[in-house]
C-alpha positions in Angstrom: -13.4 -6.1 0.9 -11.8 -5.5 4.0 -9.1 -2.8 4.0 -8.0 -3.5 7.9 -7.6 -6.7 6.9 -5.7 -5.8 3.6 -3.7 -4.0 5.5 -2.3 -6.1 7.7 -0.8 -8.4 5.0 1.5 -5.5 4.9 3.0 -4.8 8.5 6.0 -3.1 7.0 4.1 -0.2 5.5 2.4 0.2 8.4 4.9 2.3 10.8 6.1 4.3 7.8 2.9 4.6 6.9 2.6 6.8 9.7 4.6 9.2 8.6 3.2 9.8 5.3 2.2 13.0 4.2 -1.8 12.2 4.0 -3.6 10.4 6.5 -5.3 7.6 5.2 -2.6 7.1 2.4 -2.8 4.2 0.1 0.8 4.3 -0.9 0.2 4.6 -4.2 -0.6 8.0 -5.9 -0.4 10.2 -3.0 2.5 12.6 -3.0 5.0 12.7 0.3 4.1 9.0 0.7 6.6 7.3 3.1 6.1 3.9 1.8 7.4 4.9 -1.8 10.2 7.0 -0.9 11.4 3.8 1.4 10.9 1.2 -1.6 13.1 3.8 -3.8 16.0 3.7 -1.0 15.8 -0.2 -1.0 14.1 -0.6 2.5 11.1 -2.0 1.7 11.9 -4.9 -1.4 10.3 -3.1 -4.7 9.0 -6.6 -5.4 6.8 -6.4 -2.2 5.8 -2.7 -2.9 4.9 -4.0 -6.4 3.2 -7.4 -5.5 0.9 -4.3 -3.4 0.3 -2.7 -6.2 -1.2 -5.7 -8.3 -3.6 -6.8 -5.5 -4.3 -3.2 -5.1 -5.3 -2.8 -9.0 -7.4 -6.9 -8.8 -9.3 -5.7 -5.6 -11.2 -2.7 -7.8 -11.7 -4.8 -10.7 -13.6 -7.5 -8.3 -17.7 -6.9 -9.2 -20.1 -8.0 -6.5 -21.8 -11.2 -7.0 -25.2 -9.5 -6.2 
């Protein structure tokens, strides 16, 4: 898994991103997130933010083949 490649599926989060409380936030627990406050206002589509969330949740369930 490549999180810098994750992460650019998702070029929307990534300036408000900067402005999250936590450095290195994953927009999804952390409090002060940017991310979360702008999918409750309707700026980023809480579809998108929640598509995130399931890949999010199927990338730690993925077991190594070795």
């Amino acid at each position: 898994f490549d999180a810098k490649t994750f992460h650019s599926l998702y070029p929307d989060f990534a300036k408000p991103g900067e402005s999250c409380r936590f450095h290195g936030c994953t927009h999804v627990n952390e409090p002060g997130c940017r991310v979360k406050a702008l999918v409750k206002t309707g700026e980023i589509l809480p579809d998108r933010y929640e598509n995130y969330l399931r890949l999010i949740e199927e990338i730690k369930n993925i077991k190594p083949l070795y």
